[in-house]
C-alpha positions as YAML, in Angstrom:
chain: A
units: angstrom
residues:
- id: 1
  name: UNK
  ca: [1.84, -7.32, -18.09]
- id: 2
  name: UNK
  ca: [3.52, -9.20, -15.14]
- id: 3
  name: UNK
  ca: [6.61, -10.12, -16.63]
- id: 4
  name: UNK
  ca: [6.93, -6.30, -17.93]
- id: 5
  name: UNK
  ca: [6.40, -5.42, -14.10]
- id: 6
  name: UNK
  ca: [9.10, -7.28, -13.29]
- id: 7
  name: UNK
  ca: [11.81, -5.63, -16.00]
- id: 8
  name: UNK
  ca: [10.57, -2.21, -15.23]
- id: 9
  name: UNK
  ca: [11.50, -2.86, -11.12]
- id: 10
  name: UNK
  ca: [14.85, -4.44, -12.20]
- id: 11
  name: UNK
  ca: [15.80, -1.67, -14.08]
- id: 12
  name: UNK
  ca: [14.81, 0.36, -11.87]
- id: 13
  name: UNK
  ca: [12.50, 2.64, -14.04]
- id: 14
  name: UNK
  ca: [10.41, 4.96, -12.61]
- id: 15
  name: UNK
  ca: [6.70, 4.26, -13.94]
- id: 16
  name: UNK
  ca: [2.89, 4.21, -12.26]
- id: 17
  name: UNK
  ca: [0.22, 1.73, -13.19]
- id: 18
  name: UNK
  ca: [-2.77, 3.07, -11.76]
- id: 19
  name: UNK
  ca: [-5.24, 0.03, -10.75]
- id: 20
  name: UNK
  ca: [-9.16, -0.25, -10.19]
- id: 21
  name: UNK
  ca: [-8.42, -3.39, -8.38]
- id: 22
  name: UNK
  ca: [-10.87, -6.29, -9.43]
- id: 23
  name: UNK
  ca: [-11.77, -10.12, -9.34]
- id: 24
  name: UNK
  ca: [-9.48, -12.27, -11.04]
- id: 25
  name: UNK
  ca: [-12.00, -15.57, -12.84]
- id: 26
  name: UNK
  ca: [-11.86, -18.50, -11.17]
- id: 27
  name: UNK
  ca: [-14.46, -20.70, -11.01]
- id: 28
  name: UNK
  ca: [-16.73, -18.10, -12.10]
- id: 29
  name: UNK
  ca: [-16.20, -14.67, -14.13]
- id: 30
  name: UNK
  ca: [-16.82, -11.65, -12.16]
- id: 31
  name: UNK
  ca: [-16.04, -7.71, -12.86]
- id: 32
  name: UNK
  ca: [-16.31, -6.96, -9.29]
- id: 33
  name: UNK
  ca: [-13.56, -5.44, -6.87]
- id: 34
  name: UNK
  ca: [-11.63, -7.14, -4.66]
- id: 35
  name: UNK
  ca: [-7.77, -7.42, -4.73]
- id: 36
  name: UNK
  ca: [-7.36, -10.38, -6.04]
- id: 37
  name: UNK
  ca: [-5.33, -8.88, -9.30]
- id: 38
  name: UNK
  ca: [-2.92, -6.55, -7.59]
- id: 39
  name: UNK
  ca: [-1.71, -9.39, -5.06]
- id: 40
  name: UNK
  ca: [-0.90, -11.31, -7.79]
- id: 41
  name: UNK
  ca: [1.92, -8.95, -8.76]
- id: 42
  name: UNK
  ca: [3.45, -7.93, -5.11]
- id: 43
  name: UNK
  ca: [6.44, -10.10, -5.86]
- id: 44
  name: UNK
  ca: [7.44, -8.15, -8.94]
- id: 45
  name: UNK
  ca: [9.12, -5.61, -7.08]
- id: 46
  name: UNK
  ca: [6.74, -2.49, -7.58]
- id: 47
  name: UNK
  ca: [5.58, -0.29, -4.72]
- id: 48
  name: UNK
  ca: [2.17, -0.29, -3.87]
- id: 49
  name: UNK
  ca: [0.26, 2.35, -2.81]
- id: 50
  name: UNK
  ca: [-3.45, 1.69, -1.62]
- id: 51
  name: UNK
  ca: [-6.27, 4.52, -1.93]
- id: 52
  name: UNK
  ca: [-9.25, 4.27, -0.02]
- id: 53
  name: UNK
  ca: [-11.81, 7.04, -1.22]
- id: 54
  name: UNK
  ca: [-12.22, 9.00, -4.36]
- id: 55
  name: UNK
  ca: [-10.25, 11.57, -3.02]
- id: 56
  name: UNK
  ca: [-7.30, 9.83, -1.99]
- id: 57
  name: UNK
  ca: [-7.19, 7.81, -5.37]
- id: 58
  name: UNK
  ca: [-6.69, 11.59, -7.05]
- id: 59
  name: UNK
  ca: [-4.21, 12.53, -4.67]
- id: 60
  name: UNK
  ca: [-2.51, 9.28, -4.39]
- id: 61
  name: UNK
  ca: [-1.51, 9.31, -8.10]
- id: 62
  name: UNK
  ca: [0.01, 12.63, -7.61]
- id: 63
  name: UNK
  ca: [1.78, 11.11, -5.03]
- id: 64
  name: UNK
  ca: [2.78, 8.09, -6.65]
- id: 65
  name: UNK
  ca: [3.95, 9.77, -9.95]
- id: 66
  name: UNK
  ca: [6.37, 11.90, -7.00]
- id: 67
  name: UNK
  ca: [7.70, 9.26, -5.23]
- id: 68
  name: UNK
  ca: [9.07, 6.52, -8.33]
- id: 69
  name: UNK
  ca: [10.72, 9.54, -10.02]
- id: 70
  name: UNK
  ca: [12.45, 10.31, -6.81]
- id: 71
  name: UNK
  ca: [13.19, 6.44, -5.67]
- id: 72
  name: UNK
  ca: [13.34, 4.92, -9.26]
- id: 73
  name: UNK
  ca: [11.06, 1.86, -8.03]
- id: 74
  name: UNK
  ca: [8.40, 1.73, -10.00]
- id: 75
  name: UNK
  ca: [4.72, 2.07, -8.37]
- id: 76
  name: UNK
  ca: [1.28, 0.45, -8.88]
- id: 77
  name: UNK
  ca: [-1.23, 2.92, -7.23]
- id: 78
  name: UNK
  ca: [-4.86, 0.88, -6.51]
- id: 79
  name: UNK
  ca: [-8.02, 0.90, -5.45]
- id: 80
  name: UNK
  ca: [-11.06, -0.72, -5.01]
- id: 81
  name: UNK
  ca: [-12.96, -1.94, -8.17]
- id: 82
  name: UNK
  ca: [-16.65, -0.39, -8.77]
- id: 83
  name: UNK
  ca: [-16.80, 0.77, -4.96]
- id: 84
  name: UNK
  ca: [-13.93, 3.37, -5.77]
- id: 85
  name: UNK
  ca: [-13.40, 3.74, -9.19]
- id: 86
  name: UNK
  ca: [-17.44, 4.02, -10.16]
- id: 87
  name: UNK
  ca: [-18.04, 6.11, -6.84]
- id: 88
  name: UNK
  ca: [-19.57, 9.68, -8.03]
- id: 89
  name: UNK
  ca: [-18.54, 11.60, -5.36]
- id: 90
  name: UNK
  ca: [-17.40, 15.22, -4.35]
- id: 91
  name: UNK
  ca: [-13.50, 15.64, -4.04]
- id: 92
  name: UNK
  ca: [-11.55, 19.38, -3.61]
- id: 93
  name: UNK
  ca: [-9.32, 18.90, -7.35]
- id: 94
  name: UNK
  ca: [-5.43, 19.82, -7.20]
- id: 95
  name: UNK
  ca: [-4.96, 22.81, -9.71]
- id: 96
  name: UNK
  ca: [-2.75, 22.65, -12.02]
- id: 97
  name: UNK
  ca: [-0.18, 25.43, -10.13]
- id: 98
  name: UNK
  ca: [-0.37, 22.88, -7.53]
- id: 99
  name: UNK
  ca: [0.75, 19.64, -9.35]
- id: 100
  name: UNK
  ca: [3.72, 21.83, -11.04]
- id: 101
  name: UNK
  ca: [5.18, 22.88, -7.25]
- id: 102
  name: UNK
  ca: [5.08, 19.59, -6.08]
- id: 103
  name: UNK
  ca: [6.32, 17.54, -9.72]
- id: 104
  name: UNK
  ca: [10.44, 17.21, -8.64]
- id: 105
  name: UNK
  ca: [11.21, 18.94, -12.22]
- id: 106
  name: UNK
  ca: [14.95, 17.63, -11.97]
- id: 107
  name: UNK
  ca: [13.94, 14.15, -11.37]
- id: 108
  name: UNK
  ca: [11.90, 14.18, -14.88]
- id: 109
  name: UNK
  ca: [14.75, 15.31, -16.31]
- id: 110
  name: UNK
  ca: [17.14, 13.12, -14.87]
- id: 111
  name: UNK
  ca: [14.70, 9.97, -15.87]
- id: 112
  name: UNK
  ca: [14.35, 11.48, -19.44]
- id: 113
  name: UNK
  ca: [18.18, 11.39, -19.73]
- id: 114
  name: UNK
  ca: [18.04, 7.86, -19.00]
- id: 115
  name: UNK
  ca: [16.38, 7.09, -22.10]
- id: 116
  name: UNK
  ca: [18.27, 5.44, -24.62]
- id: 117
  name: UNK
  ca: [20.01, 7.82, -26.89]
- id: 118
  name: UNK
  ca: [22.70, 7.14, -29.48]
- id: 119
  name: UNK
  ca: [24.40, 10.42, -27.93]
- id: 120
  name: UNK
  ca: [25.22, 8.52, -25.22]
- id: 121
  name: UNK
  ca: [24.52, 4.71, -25.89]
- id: 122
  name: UNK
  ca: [24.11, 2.15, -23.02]
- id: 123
  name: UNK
  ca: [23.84, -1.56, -22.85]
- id: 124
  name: UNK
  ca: [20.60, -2.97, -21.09]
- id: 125
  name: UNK
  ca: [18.80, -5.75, -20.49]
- id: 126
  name: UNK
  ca: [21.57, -8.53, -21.68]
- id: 127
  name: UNK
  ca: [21.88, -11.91, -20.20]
- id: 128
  name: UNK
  ca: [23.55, -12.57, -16.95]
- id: 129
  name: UNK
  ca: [25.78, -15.85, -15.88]
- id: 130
  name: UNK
  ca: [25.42, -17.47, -11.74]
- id: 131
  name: UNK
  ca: [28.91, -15.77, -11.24]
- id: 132
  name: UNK
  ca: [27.32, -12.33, -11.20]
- id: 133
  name: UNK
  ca: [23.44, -12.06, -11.18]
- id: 134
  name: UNK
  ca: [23.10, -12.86, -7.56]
- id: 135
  name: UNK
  ca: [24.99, -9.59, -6.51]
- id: 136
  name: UNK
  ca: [23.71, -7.70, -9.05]
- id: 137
  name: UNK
  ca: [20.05, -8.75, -7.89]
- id: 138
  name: UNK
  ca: [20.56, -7.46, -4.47]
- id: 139
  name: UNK
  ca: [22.29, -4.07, -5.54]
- id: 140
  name: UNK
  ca: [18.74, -3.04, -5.58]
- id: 141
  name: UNK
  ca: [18.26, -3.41, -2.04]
- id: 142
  name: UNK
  ca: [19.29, 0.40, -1.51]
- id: 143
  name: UNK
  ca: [16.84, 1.55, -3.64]
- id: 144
  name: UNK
  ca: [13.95, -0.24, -1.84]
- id: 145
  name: UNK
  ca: [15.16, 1.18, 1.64]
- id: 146
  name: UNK
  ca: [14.61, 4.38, 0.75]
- id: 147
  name: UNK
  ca: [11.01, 4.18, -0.95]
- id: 148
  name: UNK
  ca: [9.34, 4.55, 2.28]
- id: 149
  name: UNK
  ca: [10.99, 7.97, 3.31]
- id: 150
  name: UNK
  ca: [10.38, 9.10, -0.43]
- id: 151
  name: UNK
  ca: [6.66, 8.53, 0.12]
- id: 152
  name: UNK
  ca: [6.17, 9.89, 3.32]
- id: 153
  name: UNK
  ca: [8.48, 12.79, 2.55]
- id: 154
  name: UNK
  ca: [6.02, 12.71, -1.01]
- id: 155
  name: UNK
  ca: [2.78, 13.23, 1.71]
- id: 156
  name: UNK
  ca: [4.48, 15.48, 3.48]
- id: 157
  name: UNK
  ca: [5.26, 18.26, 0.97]
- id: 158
  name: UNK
  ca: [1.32, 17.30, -0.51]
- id: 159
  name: UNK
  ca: [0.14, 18.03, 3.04]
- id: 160
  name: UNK
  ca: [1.99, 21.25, 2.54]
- id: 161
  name: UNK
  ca: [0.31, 22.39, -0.34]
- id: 162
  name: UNK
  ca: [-2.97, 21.50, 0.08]
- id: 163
  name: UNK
  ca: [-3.51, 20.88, 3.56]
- id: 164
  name: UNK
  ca: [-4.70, 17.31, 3.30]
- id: 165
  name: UNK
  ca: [-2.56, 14.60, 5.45]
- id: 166
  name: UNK
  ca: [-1.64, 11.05, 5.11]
- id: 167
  name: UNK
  ca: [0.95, 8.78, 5.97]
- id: 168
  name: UNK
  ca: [1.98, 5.42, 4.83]
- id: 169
  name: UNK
  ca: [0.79, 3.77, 8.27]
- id: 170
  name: UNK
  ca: [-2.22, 5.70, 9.87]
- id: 171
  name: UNK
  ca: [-3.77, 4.72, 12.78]
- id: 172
  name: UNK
  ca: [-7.21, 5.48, 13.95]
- id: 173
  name: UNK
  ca: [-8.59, 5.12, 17.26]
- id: 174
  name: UNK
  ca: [-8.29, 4.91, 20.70]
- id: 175
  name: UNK
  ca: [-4.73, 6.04, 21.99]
- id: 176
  name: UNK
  ca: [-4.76, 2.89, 24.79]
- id: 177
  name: UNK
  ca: [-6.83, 0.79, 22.23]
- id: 178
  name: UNK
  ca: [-6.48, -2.87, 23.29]
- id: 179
  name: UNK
  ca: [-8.11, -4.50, 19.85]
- id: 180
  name: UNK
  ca: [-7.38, -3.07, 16.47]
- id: 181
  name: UNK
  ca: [-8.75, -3.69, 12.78]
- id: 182
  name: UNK
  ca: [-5.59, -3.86, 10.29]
- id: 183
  name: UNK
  ca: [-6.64, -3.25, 6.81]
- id: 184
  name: UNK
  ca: [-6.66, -0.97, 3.41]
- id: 185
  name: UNK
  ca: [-8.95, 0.23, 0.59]
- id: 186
  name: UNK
  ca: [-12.43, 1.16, 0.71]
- id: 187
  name: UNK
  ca: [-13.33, -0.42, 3.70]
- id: 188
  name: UNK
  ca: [-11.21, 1.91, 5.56]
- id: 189
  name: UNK
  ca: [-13.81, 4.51, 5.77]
- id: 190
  name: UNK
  ca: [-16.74, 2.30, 7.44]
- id: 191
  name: UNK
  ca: [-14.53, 0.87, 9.91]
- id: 192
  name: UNK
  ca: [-13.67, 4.00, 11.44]
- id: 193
  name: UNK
  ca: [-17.28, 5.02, 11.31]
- id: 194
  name: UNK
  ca: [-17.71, 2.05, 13.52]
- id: 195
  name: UNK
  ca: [-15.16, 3.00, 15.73]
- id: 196
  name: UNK
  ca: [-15.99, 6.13, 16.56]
- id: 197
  name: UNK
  ca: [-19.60, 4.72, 17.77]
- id: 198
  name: UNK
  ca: [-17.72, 1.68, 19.93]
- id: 199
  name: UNK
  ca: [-15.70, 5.07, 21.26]
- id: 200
  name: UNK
  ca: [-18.47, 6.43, 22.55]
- id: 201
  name: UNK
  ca: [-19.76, 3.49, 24.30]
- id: 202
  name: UNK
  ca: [-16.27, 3.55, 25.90]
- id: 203
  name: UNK
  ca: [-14.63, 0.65, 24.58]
- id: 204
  name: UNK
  ca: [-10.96, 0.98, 23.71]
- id: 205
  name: UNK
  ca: [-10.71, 0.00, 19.81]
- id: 206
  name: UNK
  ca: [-8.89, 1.80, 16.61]
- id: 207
  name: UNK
  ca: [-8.10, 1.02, 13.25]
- id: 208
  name: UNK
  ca: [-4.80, 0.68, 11.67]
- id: 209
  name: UNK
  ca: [-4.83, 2.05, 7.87]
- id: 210
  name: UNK
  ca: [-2.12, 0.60, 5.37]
- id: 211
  name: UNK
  ca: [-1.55, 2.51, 2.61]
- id: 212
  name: UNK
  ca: [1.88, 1.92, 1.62]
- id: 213
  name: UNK
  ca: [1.63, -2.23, 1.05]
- id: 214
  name: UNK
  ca: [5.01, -2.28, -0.71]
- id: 215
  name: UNK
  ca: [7.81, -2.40, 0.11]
- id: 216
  name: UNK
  ca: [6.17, -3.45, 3.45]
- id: 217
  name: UNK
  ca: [7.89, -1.57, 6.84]
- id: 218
  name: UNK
  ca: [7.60, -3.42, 9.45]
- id: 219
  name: UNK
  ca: [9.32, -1.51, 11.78]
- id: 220
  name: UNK
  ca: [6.76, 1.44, 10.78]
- id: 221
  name: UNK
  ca: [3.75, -0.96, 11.10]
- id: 222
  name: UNK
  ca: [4.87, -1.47, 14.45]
- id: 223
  name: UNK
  ca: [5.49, 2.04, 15.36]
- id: 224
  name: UNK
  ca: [1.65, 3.04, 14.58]
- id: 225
  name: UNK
  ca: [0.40, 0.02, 15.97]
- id: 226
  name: UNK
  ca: [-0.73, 0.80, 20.19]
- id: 227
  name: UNK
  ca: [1.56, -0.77, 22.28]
- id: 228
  name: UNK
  ca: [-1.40, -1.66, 24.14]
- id: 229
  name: UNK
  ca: [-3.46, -3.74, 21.66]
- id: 230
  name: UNK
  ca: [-4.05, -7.22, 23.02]
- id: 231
  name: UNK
  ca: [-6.21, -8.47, 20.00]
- id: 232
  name: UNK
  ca: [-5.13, -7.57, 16.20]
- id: 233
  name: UNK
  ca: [-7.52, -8.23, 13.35]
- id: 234
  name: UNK
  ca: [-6.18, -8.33, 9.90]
- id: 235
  name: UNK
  ca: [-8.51, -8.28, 7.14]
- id: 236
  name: UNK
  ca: [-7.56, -9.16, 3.27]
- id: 237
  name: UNK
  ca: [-9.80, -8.50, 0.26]
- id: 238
  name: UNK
  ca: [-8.51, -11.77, -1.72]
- id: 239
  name: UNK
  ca: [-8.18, -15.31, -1.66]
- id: 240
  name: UNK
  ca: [-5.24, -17.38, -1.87]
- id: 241
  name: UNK
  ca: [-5.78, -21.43, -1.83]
- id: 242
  name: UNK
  ca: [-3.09, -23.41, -0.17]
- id: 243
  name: UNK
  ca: [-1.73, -20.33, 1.26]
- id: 244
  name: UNK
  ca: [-1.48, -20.54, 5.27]
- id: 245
  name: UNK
  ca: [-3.46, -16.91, 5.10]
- id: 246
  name: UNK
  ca: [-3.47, -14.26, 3.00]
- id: 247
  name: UNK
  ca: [-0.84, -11.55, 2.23]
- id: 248
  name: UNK
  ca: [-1.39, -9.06, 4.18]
- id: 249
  name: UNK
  ca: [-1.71, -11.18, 7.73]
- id: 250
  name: UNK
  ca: [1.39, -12.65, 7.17]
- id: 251
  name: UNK
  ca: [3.05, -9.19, 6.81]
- id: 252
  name: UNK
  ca: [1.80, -7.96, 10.06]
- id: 253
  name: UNK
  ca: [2.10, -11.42, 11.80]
- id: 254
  name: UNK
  ca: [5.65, -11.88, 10.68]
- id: 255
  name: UNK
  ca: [6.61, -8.25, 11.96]
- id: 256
  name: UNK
  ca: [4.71, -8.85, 15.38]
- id: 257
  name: UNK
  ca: [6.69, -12.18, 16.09]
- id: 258
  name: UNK
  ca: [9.73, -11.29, 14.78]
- id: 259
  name: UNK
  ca: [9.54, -7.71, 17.23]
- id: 260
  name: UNK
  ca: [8.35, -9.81, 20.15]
- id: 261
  name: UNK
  ca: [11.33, -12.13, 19.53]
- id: 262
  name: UNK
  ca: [14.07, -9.45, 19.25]
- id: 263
  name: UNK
  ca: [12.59, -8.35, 22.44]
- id: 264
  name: UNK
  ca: [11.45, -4.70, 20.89]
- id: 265
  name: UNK
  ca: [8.21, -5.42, 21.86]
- id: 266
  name: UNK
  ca: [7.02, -6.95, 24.96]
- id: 267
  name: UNK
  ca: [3.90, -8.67, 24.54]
- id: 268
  name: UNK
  ca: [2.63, -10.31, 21.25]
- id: 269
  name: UNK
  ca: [-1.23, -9.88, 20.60]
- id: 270
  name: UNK
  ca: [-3.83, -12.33, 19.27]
- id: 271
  name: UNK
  ca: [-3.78, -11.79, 15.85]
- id: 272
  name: UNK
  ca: [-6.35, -13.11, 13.93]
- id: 273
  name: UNK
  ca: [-7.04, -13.61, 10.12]
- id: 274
  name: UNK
  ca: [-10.03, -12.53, 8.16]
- id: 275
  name: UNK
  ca: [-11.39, -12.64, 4.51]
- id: 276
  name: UNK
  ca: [-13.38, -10.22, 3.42]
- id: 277
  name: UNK
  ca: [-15.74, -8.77, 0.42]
- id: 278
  name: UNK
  ca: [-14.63, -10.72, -2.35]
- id: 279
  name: UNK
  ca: [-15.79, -9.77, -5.84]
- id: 280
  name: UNK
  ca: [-17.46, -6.38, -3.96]
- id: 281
  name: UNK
  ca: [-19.14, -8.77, -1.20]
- id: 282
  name: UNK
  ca: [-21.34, -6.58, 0.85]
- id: 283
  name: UNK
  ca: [-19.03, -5.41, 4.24]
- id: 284
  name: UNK
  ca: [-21.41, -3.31, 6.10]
- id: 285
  name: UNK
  ca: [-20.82, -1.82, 9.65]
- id: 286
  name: UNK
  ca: [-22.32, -4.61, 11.55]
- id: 287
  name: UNK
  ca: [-19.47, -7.14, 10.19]
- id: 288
  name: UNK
  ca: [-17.21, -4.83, 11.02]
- id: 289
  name: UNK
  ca: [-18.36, -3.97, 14.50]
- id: 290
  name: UNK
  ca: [-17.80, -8.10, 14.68]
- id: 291
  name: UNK
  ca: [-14.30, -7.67, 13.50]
- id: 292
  name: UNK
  ca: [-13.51, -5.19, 16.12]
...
């Protein structure tokens, strides 16, 4: 499947692989969740789009199916093995008036156009020489740019018609919040459950909710991030030996430095790395109180 991933983002073919995210075998075979399998394709160059509840993993494809037909990237749209995708839970269902308002109808028939025809034959997929694959490989870089806009505009219209918000980067918390949680899927919902009890005892914490993992923004990152956090926490569901850390650290840690270098931001927090609930290892609220 990964090397299909990767011709279906180089052509530039809008598509959505929808993902109960699980344990890949190591030393030991296990059917539990963790995110081991999707990080093991964020270098194909498919968006990825996170959902943390039953209800967001409904609306989420909607969304997802909406934004590759209007970027052309192509999207996988996960969530958390067992503790998502085996939750029985109550969710409000989009009707079917709703998903034909939002569907960009011209887009589907633009991308059915592109299908090869002998009415109007193409070339694809041939073999390219040093002299001109290089270029060609970064023509895509438009493309990417725009993926985040065509999401959030995506979540914008959905709020729209159906009242329920998101955004790629949500924060949670504490407007002044001096140590945040940075994370995504399931665990999303407990950790602001523990917030909202440190709140109370007046201590200045929030949670920072990624849903949009690729292509990763770091100047939007930034922008939901408090100015004022002094301690970051980021939290990965996978492990990667003989990495420095794990994926999504690095993202955040990369944009904090480089923004503190460029001088955009004017103190760089602690950030700290931490590994969590692999192959659906209990995370309950008092390791999460810890992480805050």
């Amino acid at each position: 499947m990964i090397p299909t991933l990767y011709k279906l983002a180089g052509q530039l073919t809008p598509f959505v692989l929808h993902v109960a995210a699980r344990t890949v075998a190591t030393h030991a075979l296990s059917i539990f969740g963790d995110h081991s399998d999707v990080m093991a394709v964020r270098q194909t160059g498919c968006a990825m789009l996170c959902a943390s509840s039953v209800q967001e993993a409904q609306d989420f494809a909607l969304i997802s199916h909406i934004a590759t037909l209007k970027s052309r990237v192509p999207f996988i749209h996960f969530f958390d093995g067992f503790r998502t995708s085996h939750e029985i839970n109550k969710i409000v269902p989009l009707a079917d008036a709703t998903l034909l308002s939002l569907l960009p109808q011209a887009d589907i028939d633009a991308h059915r156009a592109r299908a090869l025809n002998p009415e109007h034959p193409v070339i694809r997929g041939t073999s390219a020489n040093p002299d001109t694959y290089f270029q060609s490989r970064e023509a895509t870089n438009p493309w990417y740019n725009a993926v985040y806009n065509h999401v959030e505009q995506a979540m914008n219209d959905f709020a729209a018609a159906t009242g329920r918000e998101y955004k790629p980067f949500e924060y949670y918390g504490h407007p002044q919040a001096e140590r945040v949680i940075v994370l995504m899927g399931s665990a999303i919902g407990t950790c602001e459950e523990v917030v909202d009890e440190l709140l109370t005892r007046g201590e200045k914490v929030g949670v920072l909710k990624v849903r949009l993992f690729r292509p990763f923004s770091a100047k939007h990152l930034l922008s939901a991030l408090p100015e004022s956090a002094r301690s970051v926490a980021v939290l990965d569901r996978t492990k990667e030996p003989g990495a420095h850390a794990e994926p999504l650290y690095l993202d955040v840690m990369t944009a904090l430095a480089e923004a503190f270098s460029n001088g955009e931001r004017e103190t760089l927090p602690r950030v700290i790395g931490g590994r969590y609930g692999l192959s659906s290892k209990e995370f309950g609220p008092g390791l999460r109180a810890g992480g805050v």
